[in-house]
C-alpha positions, 0 to 999 in steps of 0.5 A, spaced: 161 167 944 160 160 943 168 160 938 171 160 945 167 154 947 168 151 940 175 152 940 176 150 947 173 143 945 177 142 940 184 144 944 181 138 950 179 133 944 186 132 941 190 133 947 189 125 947 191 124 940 198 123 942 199 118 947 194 113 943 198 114 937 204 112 940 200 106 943 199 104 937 204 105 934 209 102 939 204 097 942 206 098 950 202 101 955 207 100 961 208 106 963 201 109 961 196 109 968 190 105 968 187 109 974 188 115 969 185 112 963 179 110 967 178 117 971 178 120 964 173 115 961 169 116 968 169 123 968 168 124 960 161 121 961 158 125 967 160 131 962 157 127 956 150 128 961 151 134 963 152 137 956 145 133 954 142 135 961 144 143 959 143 143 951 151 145 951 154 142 944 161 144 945 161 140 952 157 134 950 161 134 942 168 135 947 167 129 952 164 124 947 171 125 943 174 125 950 170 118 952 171 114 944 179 117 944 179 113 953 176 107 951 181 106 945 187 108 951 184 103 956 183 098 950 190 098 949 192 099 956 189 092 957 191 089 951 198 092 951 200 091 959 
């Protein structure tokens, strides 16, 4: 049953949404982890090998999201500290 994958993918995907919108938007990152940031975008990319190394695309199109949507957080993080 690939739906349970793809709606899975999609809940993971946008749990970030919020907390970069409100970076940009309020434009400070205090409070925002850079520890955390960088495990996500770390433990975005091994997921991203994985899903290319198992053909999985509900994984590799979930993680490449996850990996675009850390590095705009660690941008801003870096930007807004």
């Amino acid at each position: 049953m690939d739906i349970f994958g793809w709606i899975g993918a999609v809940l993971v995907s946008i749990q970030f949404l919020p907390q970069v919108i409100k970076l940009a938007k309020t434009k400070k990152a205090n409070d925002l982890s850079l520890g955390m940031v960088v495990l996500v975008c770390v433990g975005a990319f091994f997921w991203i090998l994985h899903g290319i190394l198992v053909s999985d695309l509900p994984v590799l199109a979930t993680n490449i999201f996850i990996f675009i949507v850390g590095i705009l957080m660690l941008f801003f993080k870096l930007k807004y500290k």
